[in-house]
C-alpha positions as CSV (number, residue, x, y, z in Angstrom):
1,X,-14.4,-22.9,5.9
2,X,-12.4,-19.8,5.8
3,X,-9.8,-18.2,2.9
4,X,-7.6,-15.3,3.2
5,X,-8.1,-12.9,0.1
6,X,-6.6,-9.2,-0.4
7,X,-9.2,-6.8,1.1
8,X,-9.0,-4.3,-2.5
9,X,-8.9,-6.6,-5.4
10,X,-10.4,-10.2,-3.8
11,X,-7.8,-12.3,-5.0
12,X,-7.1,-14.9,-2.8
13,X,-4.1,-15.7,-0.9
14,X,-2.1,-18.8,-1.7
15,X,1.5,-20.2,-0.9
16,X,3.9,-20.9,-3.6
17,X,6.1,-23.8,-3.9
18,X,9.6,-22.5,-4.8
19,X,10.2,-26.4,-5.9
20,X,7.3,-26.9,-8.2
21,X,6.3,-23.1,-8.4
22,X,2.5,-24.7,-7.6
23,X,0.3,-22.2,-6.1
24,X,-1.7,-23.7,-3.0
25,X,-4.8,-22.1,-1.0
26,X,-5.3,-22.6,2.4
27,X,-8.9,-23.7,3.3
28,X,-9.0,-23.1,7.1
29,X,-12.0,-25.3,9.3
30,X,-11.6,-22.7,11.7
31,X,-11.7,-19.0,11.5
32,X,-9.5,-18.5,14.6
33,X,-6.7,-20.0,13.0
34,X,-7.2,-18.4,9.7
35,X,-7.5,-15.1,11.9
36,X,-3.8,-16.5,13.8
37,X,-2.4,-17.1,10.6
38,X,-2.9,-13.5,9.4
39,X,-1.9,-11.8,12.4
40,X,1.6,-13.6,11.7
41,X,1.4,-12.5,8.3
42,X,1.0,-8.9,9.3
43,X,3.3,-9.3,12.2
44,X,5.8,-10.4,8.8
45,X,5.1,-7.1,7.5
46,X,3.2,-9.3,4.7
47,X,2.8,-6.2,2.0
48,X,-0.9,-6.9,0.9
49,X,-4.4,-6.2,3.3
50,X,-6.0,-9.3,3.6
51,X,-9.3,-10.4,5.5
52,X,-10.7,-13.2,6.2
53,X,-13.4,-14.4,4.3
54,X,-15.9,-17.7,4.7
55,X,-16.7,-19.8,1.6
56,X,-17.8,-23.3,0.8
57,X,-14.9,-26.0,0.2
58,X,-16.6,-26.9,-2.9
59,X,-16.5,-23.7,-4.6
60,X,-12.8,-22.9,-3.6
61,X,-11.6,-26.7,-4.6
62,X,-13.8,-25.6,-8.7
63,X,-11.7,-22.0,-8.6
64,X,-8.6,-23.5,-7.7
65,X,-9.1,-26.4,-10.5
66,X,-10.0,-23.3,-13.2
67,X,-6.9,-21.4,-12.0
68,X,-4.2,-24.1,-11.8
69,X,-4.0,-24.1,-8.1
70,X,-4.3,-26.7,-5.2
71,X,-5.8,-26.3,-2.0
72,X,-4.9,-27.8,1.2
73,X,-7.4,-28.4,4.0
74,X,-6.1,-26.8,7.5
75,X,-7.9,-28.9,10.5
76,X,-7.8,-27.3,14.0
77,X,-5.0,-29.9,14.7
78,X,-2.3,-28.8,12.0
79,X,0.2,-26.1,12.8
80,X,1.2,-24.0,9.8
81,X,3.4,-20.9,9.7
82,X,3.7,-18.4,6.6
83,X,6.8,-18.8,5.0
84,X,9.5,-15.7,5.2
């Protein structure tokens, strides 16, 4: 499973719901599409570095409970674009 996370501090990247203003990380199965997904965040002129970065589900799924956020689960199947 792969994360984004900002390549100085480590924090991770999540999505915000403007509706709720609920935080969610994307767990990618596949690091291609995490890779695809930052190339469009870069190519957004997204402010931050981020990398990529493999982890176990189970740990992300703890820190997200600790910190108030949810996770999503993006399958090779799902098409996901970074909001604007």
């Amino acid at each position: 499973m792969f994360i984004l996370t900002e390549f100085k501090s480590g924090g991770v990247y999540a999505v915000s719901n403007i509706l709720t203003d609920q935080k969610t990380v994307q767990v990618f199965e596949k690091k291609d599409d995490a890779d695809r997904y930052l190339m469009l965040l870069e190519s957004n002129d997204y402010p931050d570095k981020l990398e990529v970065l493999e982890v176990d589900q189970d740990v992300v799924a703890i820190n997200c409970s600790k910190f108030g956020y949810e996770y999503t689960v993006i399958s090779p199947d799902d098409f996901v674009i970074p909001p604007l």
